[in-house]
C-alpha positions, 0 to 999 in steps of 0.5 A, a space after each residue: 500500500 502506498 500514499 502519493 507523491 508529493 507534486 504528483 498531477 491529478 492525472 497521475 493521482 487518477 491513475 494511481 488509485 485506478 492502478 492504470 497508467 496512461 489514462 485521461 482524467 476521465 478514463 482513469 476517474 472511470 476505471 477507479 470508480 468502475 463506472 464507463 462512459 461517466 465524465 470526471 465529476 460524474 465519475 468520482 461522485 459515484 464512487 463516493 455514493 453509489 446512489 448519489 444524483 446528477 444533481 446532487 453531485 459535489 464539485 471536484 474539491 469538494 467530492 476528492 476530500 469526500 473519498 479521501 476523508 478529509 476536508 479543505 484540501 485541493 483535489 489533488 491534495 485530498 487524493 494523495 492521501 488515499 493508501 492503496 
């Protein structure tokens, strides 16, 4: 298990906890989430609540921190914290 790196991109954090490499924010937000076809904010509020609606869906920041159990922090912040 293994925490980010610090200075890693958004990207990288994606594809880290997806545990792929090389893709877009979307994919890897998809592949993470297990969801297909979703957009990025689509994708990363289904993973923090499965039964959560389009318009109940929280912002990138705001959804991050939701995932990683923290609060405040950028996205990519919030998502380096997350052991995997």
């Amino acid at each position: 298990m293994a925490l980010g790196k610090e200075g890693s991109s958004l990207n990288a954090e994606l594809n880290r906890l997806a545990g792929t490499t090389g893709k877009a924010n979307q994919g890897a937000a998809n592949a993470y989430a297990s969801t297909t076809g979703k957009g990025l904010i689509g994708a990363l509020n289904i993973k923090a609540s499965a039964s959560r609606q389009p318009n109940d869906f929280k912002g990138l920041n705001a959804v991050c921190n939701e995932i990683a159990g923290t609060t405040g922090k950028e996205a990519v912040v919030a998502l380096r914290s997350i052991n995997v």
